[in-house]
N, C-alpha and C positions, 0 to 999 in steps of 0.2 A: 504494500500500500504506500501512495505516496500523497502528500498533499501540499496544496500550491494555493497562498493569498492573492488574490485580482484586486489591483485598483481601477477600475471601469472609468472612463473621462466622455465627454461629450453632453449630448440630450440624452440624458440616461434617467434621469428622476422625472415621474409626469407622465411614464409616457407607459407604464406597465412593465419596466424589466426585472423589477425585484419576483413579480410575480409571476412572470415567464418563468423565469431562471430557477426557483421552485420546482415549476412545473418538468423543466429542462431533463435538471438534474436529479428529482426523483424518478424520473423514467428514465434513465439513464443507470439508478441505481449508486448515486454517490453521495458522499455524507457530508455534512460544512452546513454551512449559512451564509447568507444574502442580507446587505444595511445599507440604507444611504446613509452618506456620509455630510455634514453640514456644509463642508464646501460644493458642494453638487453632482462627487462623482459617488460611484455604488461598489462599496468593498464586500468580495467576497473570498471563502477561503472552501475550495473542493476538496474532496481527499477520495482516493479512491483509485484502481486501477489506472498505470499511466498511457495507456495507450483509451482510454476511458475520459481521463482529465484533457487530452489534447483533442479528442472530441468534442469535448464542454464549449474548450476555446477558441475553436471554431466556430460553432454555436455563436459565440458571446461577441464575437466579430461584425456579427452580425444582429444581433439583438432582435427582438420583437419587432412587430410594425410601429412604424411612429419613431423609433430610436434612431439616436446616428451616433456611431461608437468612433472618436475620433483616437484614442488609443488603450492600450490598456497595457500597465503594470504588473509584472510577476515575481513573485519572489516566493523560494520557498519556505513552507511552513510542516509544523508539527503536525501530524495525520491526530486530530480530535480523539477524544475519547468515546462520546456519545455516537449512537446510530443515528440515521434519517438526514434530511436536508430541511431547512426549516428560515425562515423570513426572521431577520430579529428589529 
């Protein structure tokens, strides 16, 4: 298992991608959480098979309709303890 924090940048808050990204990643099968962040971008942290996670980020590239993902930050992070994927 591997897991990996995302700083999401663009029109990312507004537009539905906390709650895509939920949706995303629990049919996907991977665990973390999804927040916007008070500056405007949406931090999230996957964990989860790494040919699974580079799926996501693909995904996230691309965001819902309405989004426009002008870039996004990785770096990685400690694989969670809890299960599920969950909005905070």
């Amino acid at each position: 298992m591997n897991a990996r924090r995302l700083f999401i940048a663009g029109m990312v808050q507004g537009v539905g991608y906390r709650d895509w990204m939920v949706a995303r990643a629990r049919a996907l099968g991977l665990d973390g959480w999804v927040r916007n962040l008070a500056d405007g971008r949406v931090e999230a942290l996957l964990s989860g098979p790494e040919a699974i996670i580079e799926e996501m980020l693909r995904a996230c590239r691309r965001g819902p309709p309405g989004a426009v993902v002008e870039r996004i930050v990785e770096e990685w992070a400690e694989v969670p303890e809890g299960r599920g994927f969950f909005r905070r």
